[in-house]
Every structure is written in structure tokens, then in C-alpha cells.
C-alpha positions as a LaTeX table, in Angstrom:
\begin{tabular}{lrrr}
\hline
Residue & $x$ (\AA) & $y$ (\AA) & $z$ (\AA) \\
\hline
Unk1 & $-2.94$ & $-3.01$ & 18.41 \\
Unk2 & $-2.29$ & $-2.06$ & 14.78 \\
Unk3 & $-5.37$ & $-2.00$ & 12.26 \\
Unk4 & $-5.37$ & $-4.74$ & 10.03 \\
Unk5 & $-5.49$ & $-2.23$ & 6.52 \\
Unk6 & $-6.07$ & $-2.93$ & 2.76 \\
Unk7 & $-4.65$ & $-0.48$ & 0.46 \\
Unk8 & $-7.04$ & 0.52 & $-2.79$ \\
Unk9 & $-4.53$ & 1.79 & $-5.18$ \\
Unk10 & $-5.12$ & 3.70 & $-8.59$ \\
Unk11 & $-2.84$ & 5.52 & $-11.57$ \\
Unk12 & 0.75 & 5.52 & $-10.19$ \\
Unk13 & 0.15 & 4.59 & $-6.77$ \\
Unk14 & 1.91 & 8.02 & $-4.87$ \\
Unk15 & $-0.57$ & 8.12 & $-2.57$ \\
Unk16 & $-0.05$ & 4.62 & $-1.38$ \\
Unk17 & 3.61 & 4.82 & $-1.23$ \\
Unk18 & 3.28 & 6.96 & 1.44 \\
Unk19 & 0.59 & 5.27 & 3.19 \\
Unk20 & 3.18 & 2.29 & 2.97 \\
Unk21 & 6.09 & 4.22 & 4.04 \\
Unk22 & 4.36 & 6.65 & 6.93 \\
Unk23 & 6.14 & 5.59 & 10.17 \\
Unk24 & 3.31 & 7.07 & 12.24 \\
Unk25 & 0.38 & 4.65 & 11.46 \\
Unk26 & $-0.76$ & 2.21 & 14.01 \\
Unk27 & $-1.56$ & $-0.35$ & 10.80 \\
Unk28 & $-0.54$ & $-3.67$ & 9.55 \\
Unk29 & $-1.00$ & $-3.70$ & 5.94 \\
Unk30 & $-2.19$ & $-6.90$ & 4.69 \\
Unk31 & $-2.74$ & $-6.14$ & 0.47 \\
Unk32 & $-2.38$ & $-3.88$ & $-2.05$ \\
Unk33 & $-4.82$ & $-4.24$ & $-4.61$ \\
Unk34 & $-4.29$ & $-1.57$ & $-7.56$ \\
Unk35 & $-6.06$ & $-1.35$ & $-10.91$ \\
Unk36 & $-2.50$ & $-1.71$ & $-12.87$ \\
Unk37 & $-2.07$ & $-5.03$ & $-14.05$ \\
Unk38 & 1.22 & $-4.81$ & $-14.48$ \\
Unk39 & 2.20 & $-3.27$ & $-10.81$ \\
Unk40 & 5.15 & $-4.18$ & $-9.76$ \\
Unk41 & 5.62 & $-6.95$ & $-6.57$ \\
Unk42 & 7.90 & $-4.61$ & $-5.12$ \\
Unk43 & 5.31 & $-1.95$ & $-5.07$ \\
Unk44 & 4.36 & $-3.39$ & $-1.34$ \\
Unk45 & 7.56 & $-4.61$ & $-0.45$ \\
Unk46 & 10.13 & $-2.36$ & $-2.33$ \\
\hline
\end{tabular}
């Protein structure tokens, strides 16, 4: 059963990129929440 995760994201977001992208996480990510206003949508689902 895969972790129900929120992602805290910060300055350009790298890190959670590849939190997003890792194949080998057992986790469902259910929001992004990043202190850039103007973050893109596709920043999740890009």
C-alpha cells in the first residue's frame, strides 16, 4: 500500500522533481505545496 505523501517544496523545486519522478517510492502523492506563488500547474503533473 503506497503512503499517502505531501510534498513541501521551496526555491526551484529540484528536490521535489525527483521525489515526483523516483520510480522506486511506494507513495501516492496527493499535493505539492511550494512557497512560489507563481509555480507552475505542471510542476506536479508535467
Amino acid at each position: 500500500m503506497a503512503y499517502r505523501t505531501i510534498i513541501l517544496a521551496s526555491g526551484a523545486g529540484t528536490l521535489a522533481r525527483v521525489i515526483i519522478d523516483a520510480d522506486d517510492l511506494d507513495i501516492e502523492i496527493v499535493a505539492v505545496i511550494s512557497d512560489q506563488g507563481d509555480a507552475p500547474r505542471d510542476y506536479l503533473y508535467g
